[in-house]
N, C-alpha and C positions, 0 to 999 in steps of 0.2 A: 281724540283728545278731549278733556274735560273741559269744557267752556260753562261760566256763567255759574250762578249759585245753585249748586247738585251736592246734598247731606248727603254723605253716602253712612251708613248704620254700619258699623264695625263692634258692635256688642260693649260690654262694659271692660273699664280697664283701658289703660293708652296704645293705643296703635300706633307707630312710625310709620309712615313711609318709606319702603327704604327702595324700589325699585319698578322699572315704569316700563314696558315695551309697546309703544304705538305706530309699530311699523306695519299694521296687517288691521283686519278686521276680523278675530275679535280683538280687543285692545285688553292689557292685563298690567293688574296694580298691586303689588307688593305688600303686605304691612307686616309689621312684626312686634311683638309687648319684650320687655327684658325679661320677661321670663320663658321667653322661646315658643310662644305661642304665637302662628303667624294665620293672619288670611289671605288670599289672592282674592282677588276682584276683576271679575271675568265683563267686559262692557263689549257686546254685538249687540253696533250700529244698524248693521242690513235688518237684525231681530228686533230689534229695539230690548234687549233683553240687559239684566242684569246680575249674576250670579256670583255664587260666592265659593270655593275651596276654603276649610280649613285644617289644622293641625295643632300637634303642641309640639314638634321639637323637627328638625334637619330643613329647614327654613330653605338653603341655598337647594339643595338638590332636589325639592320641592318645585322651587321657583326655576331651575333648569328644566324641569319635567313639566313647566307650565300648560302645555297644550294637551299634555297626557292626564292631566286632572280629571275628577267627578267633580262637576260646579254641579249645584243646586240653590234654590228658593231659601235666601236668604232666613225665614223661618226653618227652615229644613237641614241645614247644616249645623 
């Protein structure tokens, strides 16, 4: 869970939130721009790490395929 003040960087342009799973370790954070351009946001606790998936279009089946992503360093995507 995100506790406490954490900027998370989601690059330029508005991100929504639109979906959350923190049933597990790693935890995963949804966003997506109206123009179909979406990120996940990949958070392991046990890593203390932070990653990122991105895309520009099929947002839900993306986000259904969450754990099958390539997250990377946040510069790097």
């Amino acid at each position: 869970m995100i506790q406490g003040n954490i900027n998370i960087p989601l690059l330029s342009g508005a991100y929504y939130i639109s979906d959350m799973d923190e049933s597990g370790d790693p935890s995963y954070y949804g966003f997506i721009q109206e123009s179909g351009f979406w990120r996940i946001l990949e958070i392991n606790t046990a890593n203390s790490t932070f990653r990122y998936a991105v895309g520009s279009n099929a947002y839900t089946t993306n986000w259904g395929n969450r754990t099958y992503l390539e997250y990377d360093y946040y510069d790097k995507v």
